[in-house]
N, C-alpha and C positions, 0 to 999 in steps of 0.2 A: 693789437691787444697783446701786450706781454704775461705770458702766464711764468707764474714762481718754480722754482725748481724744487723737484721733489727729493726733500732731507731723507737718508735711509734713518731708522730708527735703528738703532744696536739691539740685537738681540742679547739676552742673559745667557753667560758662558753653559753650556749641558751641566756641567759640574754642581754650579751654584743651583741650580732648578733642582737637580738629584738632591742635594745638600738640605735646601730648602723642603724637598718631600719627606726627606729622614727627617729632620727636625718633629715634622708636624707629625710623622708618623711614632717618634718616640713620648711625644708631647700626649697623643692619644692613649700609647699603651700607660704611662705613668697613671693619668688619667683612670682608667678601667684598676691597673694594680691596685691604686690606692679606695678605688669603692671596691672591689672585693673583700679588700683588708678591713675598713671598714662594716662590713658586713659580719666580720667576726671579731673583731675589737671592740663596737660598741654592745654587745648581747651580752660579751664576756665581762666585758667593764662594768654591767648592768648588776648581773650576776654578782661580780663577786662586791657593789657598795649593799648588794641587798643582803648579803652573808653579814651585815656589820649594821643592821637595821634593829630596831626592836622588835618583842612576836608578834605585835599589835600591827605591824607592816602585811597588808594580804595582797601586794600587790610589788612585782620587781618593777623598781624606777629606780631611775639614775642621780636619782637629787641628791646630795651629802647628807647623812643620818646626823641629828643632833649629837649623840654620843655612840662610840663605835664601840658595837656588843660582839667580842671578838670570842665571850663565852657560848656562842651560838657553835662554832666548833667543836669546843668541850664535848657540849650537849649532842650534836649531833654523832661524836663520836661513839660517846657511851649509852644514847639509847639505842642505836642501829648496830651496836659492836660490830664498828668497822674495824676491830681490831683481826678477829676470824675473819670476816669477810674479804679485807685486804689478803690475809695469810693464803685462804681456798682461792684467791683468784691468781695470785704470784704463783702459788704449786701447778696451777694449771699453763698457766701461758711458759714458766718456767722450765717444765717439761716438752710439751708439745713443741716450744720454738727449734730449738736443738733438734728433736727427733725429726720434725720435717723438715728443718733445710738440710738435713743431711740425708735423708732420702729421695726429697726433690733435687738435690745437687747430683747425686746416683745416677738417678732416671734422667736428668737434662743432660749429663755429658754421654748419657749411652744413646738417646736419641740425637744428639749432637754429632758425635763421633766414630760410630760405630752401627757400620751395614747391616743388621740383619732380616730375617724375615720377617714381613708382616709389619715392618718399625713405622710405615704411613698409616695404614689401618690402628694400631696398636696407641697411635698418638692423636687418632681422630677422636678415638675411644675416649680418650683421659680431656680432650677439648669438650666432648660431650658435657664432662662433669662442670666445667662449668655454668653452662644454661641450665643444670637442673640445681635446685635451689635446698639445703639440706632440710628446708620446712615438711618437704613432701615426703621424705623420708621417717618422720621423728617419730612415728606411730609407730612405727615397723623397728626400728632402734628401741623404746621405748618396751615392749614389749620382747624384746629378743635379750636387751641387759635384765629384764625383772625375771626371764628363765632362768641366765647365768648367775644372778643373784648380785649383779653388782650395783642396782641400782641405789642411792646413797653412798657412792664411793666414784671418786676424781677420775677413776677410770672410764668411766659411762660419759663422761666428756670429753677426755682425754683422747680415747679412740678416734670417735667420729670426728672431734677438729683436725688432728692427723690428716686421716683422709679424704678431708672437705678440702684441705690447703693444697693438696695436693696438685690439681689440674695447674694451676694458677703457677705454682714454683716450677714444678716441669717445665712451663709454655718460658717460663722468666729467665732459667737457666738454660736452656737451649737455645733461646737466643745470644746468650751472655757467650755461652761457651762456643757458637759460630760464630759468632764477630770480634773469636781473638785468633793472631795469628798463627795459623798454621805451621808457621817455622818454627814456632816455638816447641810442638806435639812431635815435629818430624826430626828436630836436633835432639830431642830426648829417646827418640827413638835409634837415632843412628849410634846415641853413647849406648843401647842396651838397655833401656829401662822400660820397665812391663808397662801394658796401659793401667795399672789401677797405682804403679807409679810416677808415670806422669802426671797421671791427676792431681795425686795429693800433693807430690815436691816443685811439679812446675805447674798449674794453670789455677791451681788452688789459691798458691799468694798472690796469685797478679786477679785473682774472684773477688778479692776481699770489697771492693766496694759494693757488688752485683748482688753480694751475701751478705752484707752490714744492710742495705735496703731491703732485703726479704726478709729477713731479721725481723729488725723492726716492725713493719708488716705483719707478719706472725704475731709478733707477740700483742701488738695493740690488736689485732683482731682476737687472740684470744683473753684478753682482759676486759672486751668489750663484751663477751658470749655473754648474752640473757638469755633466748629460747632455751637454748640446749639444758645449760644451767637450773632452769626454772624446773625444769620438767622431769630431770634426771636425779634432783638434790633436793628431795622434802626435807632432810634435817636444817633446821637455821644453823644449827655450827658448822657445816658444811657446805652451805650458798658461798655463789662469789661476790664479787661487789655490785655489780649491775642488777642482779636477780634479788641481791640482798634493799637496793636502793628502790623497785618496784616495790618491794611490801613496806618499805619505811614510807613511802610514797602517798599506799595507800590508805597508814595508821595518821599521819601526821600531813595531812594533804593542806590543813589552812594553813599549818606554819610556815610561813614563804620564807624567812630567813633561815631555819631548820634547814627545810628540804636543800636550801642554797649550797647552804653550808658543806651538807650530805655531799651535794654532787659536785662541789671545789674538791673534797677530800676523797673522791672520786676520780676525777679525772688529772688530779696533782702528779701521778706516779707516772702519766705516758705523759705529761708535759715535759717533766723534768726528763725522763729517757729521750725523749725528743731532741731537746735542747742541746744534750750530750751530744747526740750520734748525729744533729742536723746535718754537718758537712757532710758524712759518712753518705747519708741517705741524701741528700741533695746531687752528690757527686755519683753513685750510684743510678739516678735517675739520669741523668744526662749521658753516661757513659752508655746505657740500654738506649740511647735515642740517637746518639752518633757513632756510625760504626769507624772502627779505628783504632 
């Protein structure tokens, strides 16, 4: 009895199998990308056909409006006067952005770069701020600006976002500022130049994307301030847009195209900044996540 001879079967070169695992693996993350995106493309596309709906609409769908009521902006302009309310919430974010990244840039290159005492305990301290949440606080704020008599005035916001941002820019610039070359701090040092001149003429320009992404951050988290806002600013001509958009909210709650309208002309101002600065801030992100 003749038995057959046993054919090898070729195996698939390592390469093509690897090749074949990326495939499927980039096939997967498109995949997930694309339903994230989803996830805020369709709410937002919702949003803005229900801005162009009639008032008689009490409900956002996605279905094309017989005729597009583009006067729903108008409207929602000048009965919310987002004309002030845009103005109080730019002087605030407009302020505070500036003032903390360049204090939070201060504090990260001195915990960065510079030994002194206490600098582990002193930067546990400022980690703390983060886990405590500035809600727990606002009684105690709340009643400390109505001493100093500032309450109804941009400072009684101004302040306390300051130093809320603060943990968060320290933790972001210190990392920033350890994960750039040291040759750079120790050639500036060997020409003579002081530490608060190396900071600003050499590690400052090469920050610029570390600092275009706190930026940003800053200021959309201070144009987004409701709590503070609400609580701090009884005058309506002094609310910001968020705190201004809760009471429009609660006067005009059936009108679903209204309200829409309100919160397109709302959140229009950190779209368009976004848009602007996305490299900036996109490049910024990735620069804080590989060091190099």
């Amino acid at each position: 009895m003749s038995v057959a001879p046993l054919v090898a079967v070729p195996k698939a070169p390592a390469a093509a199998v690897r090749r074949r695992r990326f495939d499927r693996g980039r096939t997967l993350q498109r995949v997930v990308l694309l339903l994230a995106a989803a996830t805020v493309v369709v709410p937002f596309g919702a949003i803005m056909l229900a801005c162009l709906q009639g008032p008689a609409s009490l409900t956002v769908s996605p279905r094309w409006p017989d005729r597009l009521h583009f006067e729903n902006y108008a409207n929602a302009w000048t009965t919310a006067g987002f004309g002030s309310l845009l103005g109080s919430s730019a002087l605030i974010a407009v302020v505070v952005m500036p003032i903390a990244l360049l204090c939070a840039s201060l504090a990260g290159y001195a915990f960065a770069t510079v030994d002194f005492a206490g600098r582990s305990a002193l930067m546990g301290l400022f980690l703390l701020g983060l886990a405590l949440p500035y809600e727990a606080i606002i009684i105690p704020l709340y009643f400390g600006f109505k001493d100093a008599g500032l309450l109804d005035n941009q400072l009684a916001v101004i302040l306390p976002l300051i130093g809320a941002f603060m943990p968060f820019g320290i933790l972001w610039m210190r990392s920033h500022f350890e994960q750039l070359p040291q040759e750079l701090a120790e050639a500036a040092e060997i020409d003579g130049a002081s530490t608060p001149r190396t900071m600003l003429s050499v590690l400052l320009p090469v920050s610029w994307p570390a600092l275009a992404t706190l930026g940003l951050l800053y200021f959309m988290w201070a144009w987004n301030q409701f709590l503070l806002a609400l609580i701090m600013l009884q005058d309506p001509a002094k609310r910001t847009a968020p705190s201004g958009l809760g009471k429009f909210v609660q006067q005009y709650g059936t009108n679903i195209p209204l309200l829409c309208a309100g919160t397109v002309i709302l959140i229009a101002p950190i779209v368009i900044i976004y848009l602007v600065f996305q490299r900036h801030f996109i490049k910024g992100l990735v620069s804080g996540a590989v060091k190099g």
